[in-house]
C-alpha positions in Angstrom: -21.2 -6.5 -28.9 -22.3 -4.9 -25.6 -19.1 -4.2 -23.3 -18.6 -6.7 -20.3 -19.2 -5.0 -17.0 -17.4 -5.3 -13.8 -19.3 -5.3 -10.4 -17.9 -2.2 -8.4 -16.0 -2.7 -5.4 -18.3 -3.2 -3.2 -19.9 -6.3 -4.5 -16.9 -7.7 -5.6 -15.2 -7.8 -1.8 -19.0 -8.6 -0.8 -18.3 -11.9 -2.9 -15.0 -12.1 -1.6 -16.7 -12.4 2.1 -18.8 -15.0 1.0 -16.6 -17.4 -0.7 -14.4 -17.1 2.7 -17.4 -17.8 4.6 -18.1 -21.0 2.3 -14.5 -22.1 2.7 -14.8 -22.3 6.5 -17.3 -24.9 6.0 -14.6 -27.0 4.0 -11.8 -26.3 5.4 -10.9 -28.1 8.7 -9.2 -26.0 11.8 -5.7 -25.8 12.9 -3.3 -24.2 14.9 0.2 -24.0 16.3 1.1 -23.5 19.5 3.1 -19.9 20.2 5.4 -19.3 22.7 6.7 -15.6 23.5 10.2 -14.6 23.2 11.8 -11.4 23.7 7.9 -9.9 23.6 6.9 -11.4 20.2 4.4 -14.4 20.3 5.9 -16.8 17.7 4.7 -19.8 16.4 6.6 -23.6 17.2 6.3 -25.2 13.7 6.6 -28.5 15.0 3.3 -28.1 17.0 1.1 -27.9 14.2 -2.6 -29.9 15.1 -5.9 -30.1 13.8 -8.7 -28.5 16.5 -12.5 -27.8 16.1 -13.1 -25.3 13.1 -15.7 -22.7 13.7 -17.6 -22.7 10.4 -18.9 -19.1 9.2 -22.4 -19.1 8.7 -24.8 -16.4 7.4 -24.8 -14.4 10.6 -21.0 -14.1 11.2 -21.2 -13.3 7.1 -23.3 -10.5 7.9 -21.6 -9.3 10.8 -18.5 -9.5 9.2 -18.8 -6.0 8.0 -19.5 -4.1 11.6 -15.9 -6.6 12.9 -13.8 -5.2 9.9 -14.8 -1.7 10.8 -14.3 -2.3 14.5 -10.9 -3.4 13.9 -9.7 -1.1 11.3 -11.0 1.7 13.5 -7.8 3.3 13.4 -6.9 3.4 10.1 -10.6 4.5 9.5 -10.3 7.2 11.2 -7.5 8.3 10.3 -8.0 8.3 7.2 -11.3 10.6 7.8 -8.9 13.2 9.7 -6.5 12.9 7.2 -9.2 13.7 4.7 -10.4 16.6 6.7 -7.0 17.9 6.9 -6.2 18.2 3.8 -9.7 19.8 2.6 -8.4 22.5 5.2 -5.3 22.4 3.0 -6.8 22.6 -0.4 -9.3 25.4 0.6 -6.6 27.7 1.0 -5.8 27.1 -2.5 -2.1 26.6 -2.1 -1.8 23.2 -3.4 -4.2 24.3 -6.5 -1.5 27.4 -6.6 1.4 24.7 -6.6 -0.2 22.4 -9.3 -0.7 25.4 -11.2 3.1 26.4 -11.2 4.8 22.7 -11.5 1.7 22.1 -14.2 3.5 26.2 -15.8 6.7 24.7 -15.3 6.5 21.2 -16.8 4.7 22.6 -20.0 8.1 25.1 -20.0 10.9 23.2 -19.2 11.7 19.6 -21.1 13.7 18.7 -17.8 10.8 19.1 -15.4 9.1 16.4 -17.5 11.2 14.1 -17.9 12.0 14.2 -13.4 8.4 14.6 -12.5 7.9 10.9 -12.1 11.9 9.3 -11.6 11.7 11.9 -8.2 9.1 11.6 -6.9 8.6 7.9 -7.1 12.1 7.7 -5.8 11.5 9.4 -3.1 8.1 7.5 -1.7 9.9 4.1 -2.6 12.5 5.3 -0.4 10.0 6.2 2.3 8.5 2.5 2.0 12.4 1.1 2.2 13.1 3.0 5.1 10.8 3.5 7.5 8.0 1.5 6.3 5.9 4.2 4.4 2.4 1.9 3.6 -0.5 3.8 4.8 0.8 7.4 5.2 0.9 7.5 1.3 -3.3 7.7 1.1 -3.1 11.7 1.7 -0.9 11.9 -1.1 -3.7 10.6 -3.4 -5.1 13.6 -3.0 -2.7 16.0 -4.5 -1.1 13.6 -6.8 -4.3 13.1 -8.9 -4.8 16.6 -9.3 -1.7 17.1 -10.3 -1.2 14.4 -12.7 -4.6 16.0 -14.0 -3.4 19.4 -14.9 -0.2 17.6 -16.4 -2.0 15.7 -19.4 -1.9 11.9 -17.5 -4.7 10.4 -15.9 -5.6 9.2 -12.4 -4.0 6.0 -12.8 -0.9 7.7 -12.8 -2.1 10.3 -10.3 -2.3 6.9 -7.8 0.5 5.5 -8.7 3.5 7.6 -8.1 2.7 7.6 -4.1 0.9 4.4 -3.8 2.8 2.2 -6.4 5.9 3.9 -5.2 5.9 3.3 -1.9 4.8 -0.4 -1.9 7.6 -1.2 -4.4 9.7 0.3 -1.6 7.8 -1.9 1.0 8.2 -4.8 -0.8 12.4 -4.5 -2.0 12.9 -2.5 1.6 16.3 -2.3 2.9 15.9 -0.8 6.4 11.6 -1.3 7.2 11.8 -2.3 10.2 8.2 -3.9 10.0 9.4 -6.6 7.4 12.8 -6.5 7.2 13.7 -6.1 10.8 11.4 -8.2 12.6 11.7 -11.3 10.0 15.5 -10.9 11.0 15.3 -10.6 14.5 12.5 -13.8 14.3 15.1 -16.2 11.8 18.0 -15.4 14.6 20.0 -13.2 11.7 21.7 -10.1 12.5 19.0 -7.3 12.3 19.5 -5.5 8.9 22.4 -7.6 7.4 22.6 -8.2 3.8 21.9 -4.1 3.3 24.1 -4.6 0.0 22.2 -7.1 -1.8 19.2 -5.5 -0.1 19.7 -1.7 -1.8 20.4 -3.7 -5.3 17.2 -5.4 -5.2 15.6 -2.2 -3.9 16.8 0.1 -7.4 16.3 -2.2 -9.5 12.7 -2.8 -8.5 12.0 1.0 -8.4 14.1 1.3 -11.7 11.3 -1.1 -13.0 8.8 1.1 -11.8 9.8 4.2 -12.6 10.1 3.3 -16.4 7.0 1.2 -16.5 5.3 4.3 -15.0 7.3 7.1 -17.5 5.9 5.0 -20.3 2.4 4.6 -19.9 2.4 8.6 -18.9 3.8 9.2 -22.4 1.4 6.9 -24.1 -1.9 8.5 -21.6 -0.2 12.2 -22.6 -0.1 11.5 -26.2 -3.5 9.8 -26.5 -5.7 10.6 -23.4 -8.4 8.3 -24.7 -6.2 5.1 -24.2 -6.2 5.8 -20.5 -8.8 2.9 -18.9 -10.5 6.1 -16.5 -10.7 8.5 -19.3 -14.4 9.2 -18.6 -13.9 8.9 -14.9 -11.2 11.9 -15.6 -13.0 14.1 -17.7 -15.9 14.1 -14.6 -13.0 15.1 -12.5 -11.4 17.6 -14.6 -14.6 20.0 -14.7 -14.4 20.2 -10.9 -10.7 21.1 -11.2 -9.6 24.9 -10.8 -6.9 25.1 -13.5 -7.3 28.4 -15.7 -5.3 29.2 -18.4 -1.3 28.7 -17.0 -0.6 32.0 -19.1 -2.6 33.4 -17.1 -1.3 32.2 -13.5 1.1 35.0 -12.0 2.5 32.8 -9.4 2.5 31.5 -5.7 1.4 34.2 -3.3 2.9 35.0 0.3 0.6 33.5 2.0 0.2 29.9 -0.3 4.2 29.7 0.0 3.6 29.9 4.0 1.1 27.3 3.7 3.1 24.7 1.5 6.2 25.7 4.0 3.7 24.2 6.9 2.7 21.5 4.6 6.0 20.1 4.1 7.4 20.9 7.7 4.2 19.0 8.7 5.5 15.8 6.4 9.1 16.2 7.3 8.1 16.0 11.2 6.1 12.7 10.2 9.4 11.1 8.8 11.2 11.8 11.9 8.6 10.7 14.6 8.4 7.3 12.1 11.9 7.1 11.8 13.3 8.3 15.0 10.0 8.0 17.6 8.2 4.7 16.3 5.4 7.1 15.4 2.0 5.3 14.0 -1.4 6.3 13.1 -2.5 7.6 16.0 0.7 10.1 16.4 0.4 10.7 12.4 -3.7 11.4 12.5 -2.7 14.0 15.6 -0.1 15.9 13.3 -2.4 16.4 10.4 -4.8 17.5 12.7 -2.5 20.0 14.1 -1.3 21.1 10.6 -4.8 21.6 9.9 -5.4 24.1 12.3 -2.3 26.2 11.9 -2.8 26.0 8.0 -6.5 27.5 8.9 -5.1 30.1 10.7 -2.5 31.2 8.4 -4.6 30.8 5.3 -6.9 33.1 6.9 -10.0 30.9 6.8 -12.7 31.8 9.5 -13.8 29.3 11.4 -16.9 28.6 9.5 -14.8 27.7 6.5 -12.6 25.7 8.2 -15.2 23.7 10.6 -17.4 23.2 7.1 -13.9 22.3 4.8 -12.9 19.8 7.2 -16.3 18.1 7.4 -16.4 18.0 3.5 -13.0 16.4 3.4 -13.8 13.8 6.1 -17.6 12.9 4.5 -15.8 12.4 1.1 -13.9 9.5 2.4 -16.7 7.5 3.9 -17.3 5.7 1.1 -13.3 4.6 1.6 -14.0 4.3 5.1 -16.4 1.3 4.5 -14.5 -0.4 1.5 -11.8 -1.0 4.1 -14.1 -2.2 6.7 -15.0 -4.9 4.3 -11.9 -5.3 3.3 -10.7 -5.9 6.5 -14.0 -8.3 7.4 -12.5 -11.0 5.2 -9.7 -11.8 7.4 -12.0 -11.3 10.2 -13.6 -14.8 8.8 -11.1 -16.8 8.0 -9.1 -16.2 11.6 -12.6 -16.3 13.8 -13.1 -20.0 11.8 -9.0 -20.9 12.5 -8.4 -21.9 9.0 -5.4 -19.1 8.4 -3.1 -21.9 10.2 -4.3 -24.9 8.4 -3.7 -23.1 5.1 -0.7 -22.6 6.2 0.3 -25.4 7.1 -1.4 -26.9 3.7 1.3 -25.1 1.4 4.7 -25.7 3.8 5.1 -29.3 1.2 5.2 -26.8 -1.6 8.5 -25.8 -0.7 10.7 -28.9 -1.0 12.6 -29.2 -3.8 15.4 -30.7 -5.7 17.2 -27.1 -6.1 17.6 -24.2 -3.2 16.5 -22.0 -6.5 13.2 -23.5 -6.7 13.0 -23.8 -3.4 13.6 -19.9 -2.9 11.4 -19.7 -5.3 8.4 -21.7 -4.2 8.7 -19.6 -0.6 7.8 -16.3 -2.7 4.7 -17.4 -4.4 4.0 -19.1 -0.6 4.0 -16.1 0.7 2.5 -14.0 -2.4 -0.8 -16.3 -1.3 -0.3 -15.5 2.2 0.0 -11.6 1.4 -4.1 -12.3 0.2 -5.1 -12.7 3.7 -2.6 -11.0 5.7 -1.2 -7.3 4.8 0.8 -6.4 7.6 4.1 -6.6 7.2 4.9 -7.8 10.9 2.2 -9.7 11.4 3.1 -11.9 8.4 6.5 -12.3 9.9 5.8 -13.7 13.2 3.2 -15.9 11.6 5.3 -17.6 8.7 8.9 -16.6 9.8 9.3 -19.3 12.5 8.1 -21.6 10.1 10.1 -20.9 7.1 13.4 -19.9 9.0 14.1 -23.8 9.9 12.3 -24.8 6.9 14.6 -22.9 4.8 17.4 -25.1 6.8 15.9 -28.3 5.4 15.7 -27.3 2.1 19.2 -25.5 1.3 18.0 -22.1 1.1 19.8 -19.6 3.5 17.5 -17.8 5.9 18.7 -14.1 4.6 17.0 -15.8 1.2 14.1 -16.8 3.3 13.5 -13.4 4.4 13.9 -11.7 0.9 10.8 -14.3 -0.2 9.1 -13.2 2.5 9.5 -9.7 1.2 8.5 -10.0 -1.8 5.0 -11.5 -1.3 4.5 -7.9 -1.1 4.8 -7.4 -4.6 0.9 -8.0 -5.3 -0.1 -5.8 -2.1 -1.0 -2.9 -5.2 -3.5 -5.2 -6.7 -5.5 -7.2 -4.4 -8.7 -6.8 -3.3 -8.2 -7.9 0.2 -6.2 -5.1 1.1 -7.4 -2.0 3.0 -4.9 0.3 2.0 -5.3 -0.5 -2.0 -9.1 -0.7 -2.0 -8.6 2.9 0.3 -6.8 4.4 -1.9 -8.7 3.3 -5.1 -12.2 4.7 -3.4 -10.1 7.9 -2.5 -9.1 7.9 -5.8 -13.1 6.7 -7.1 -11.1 4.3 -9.1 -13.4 0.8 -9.6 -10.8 -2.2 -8.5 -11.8 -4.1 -11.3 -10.3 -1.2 -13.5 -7.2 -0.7 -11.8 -6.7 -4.9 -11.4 -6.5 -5.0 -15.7 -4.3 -2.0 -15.3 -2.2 -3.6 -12.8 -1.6 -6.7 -14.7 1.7 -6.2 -17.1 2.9 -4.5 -14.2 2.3 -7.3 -11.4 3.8 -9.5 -14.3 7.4 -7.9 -14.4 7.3 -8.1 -10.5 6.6 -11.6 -10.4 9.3 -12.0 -13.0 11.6 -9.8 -11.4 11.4 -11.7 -8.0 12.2 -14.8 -9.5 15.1 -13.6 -11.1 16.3 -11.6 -8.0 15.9 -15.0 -5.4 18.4 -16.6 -7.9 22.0 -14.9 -7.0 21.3 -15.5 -3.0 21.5 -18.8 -4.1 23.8 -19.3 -6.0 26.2 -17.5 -3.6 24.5 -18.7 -0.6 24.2 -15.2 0.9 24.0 -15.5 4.4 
């Protein structure tokens, strides 16, 4: 029986565009009236109204593309510098240097495999808790997969210690403030209260991870064939520079100087995020910086580093335009001003007889909102105002509210809609429909787990 096959990416968000421009046609427009306070435009739910849709056709379909790249500009380009950076990075052969050692070192020591994937997981799930680490985990792909290569996993897992891990922090944060704060600040609640419950929720959902992701590395590292991209991985193994690790004699001088810059470079990103509200733009202009400095002191000429660069950045065009397209179907739906109606179409779904179910219903609300709209803050001043008093109505305390509202970011990993997981999976030349399957037990235990987790605020009415 011949194998099923998958469209790529491409098609399948292609399809994605067009079912969104169909559903414009069906779907009437809405809106709510906003009203800015303290410099956030927040929505009255009380003003809810029906107003003249805007239906897609096939030009706006078409032109959907060339909007989503327009307005994802600057996470296009910088992941292109980004790209280009670290191709200055890898040229000096440091990180290939490092792989080689931790690669020595967890064939060596039974300790170093067994942390590999509980630290470092930890730490980008603490990054995503904290200071809202979402899109400055796509450079990471690109020493992750290497190194998960050279370790005996596959890119799957490669992807999924940096990207996995810091979304599961995103979703269970404690301290983001781009959900956790602003929902709070919007609902009137004390900005970060609730930090107990919050860091309970946030181990137990890396905990999840961490040993979903230590198992299926055991099962990929004693049968390499089970992994769903093993012939994807053998195509990226030949271009690989991993000789014999008897034969590697250690980090040189001038690779230690270069991995010294390399992590100064990331620990200066955590502060300006942390302490200076840094963003893109600030984050594009470090790596850019780091890039030259690492040329410098990796003794590249300028030729090599001027050619690197430009390797690194043309490599990612392909990622470039999956998240333009990515990003063009929420161009659709808001140009057509059906966002608001859906909206408003699920708010009945949340009465119920029990603040559980209730709780409950608010997630998977907001798990469908998550499809159209990614950004953390932007999902909270457009359904915050709205569930806040709605949570009122039904029993459910707003702090609960919030914690729904947080974890609609579970399925952020998997969907196709999102411009940092279809990114990462073209950086990582992984198809979507390939990861998707992968993702599935996975995105089952989260959707488990967040039903479980919404049932003590309830119970003890945590305020």
């Amino acid at each position: 029986m011949k194998k099923l096959k998958l469209p790529n990416t491409f098609v399948l968000l292609f399809s994605l565009l067009a079912l969104i421009a169909l559903a414009t046609w069906l779907v009437p427009g809405g809106k709510y009236d906003t009203h800015v306070v303290n410099g956030k435009t927040l929505i009255d739910p009380a003003t809810f109204h029906y107003i003249t849709s805007n239906p897609q056709g096939f030009v706006a379909l078409m032109m959907a593309p060339i909007k989503g790249f327009v307005e994802a500009a600057l996470i296009i380009g910088f992941v292109l510098i980004v790209g280009g950076a670290f191709a200055v990075l890898q040229k000096t052969e440091a990180i290939d240097s490092m792989i080689k050692s931790v690669a020595k070192a967890h064939t060596n020591s039974a300790f170093i495999r067994a942390m590999i994937i509980p630290v470092f997981v930890t730490m980008f799930s603490l990054g995503g808790a904290t200071f809202g680490m979402s899109e400055e985990a796509i450079p990471f792909i690109l020493i992750f997969i290497p190194l998960a290569l050279a370790l005996g996993y596959d890119s799957i897992v490669g992807v999924s210690i940096p990207f996995i891990g810091s979304q599961v922090g995103f979703a269970a944060a404690f301290l983001n403030p781009f959900n956790v704060g602003i929902a709070q600040g919007i609902a009137g609640v004390p900005v970060f209260s609730g930090l107990q419950y919050r860091v309970i929720v946030w181990v137990i959902a890396t905990t999840l991870t961490i040993g979903f992701l230590m198992w299926y590395a055991a099962k990929i590292k004693q049968s390499p064939e089970k992994s769903p991209t093993f012939e994807l991985d053998q195509e990226k193994r030949k271009s690989l520079k991993h000789d014999e690790f008897t034969h590697f004699t250690g980090v040189t001088v001038t690779h230690k100087l270069v991995l010294l810059l390399f992590a100064a470079s990331l620990g200066v990103m955590v502060l300006g995020v942390v302490k200076y509200e840094w963003f893109i733009n600030e984050i594009a202009a470090l790596f850019l910086v780091m890039a030259i400095i690492v040329g410098v002191v990796g003794k590249l000429s300028s030729d090599e580093f001027i050619e690197a660069f430009l390797q690194g950045a043309k490599d990612l065009v392909t990622t470039a335009l999956v998240i333009a397209l990515a990003r063009g179907t929420m161009i659709l739906a808001r140009d057509a001003h059906i966002i608001d109606t859906m909206l408003h179409g699920l708010m009945p779904f949340v009465q119920s007889a029990s603040p559980v179910f209730a709780a409950q219903k608010m997630f998977l609300i907001q798990t469908v909102i998550n499809f159209f709209i990614h950004s953390g803050s932007g999902q909270a001043a457009l359904t915050m105002p709205i569930m806040a008093p709605l949570a009122d109505l039904v029993g459910v305390t707003r702090q609960t509210a919030i914690l729904a509202f947080q974890f609609g970011e579970f399925t952020t990993p998997m969907i196709p809609t999102s411009g940092i997981t279809v990114g990462v999976l073209a950086l990582a030349r992984i198809p979507w429909a390939t990861w998707a399957k992968w993702m599935i037990p996975l995105q089952l235990m989260y959707l488990a787990l967040a039903l479980l987790l919404l049932i003590p605020p309830c119970l003890m009415y945590w305020q």
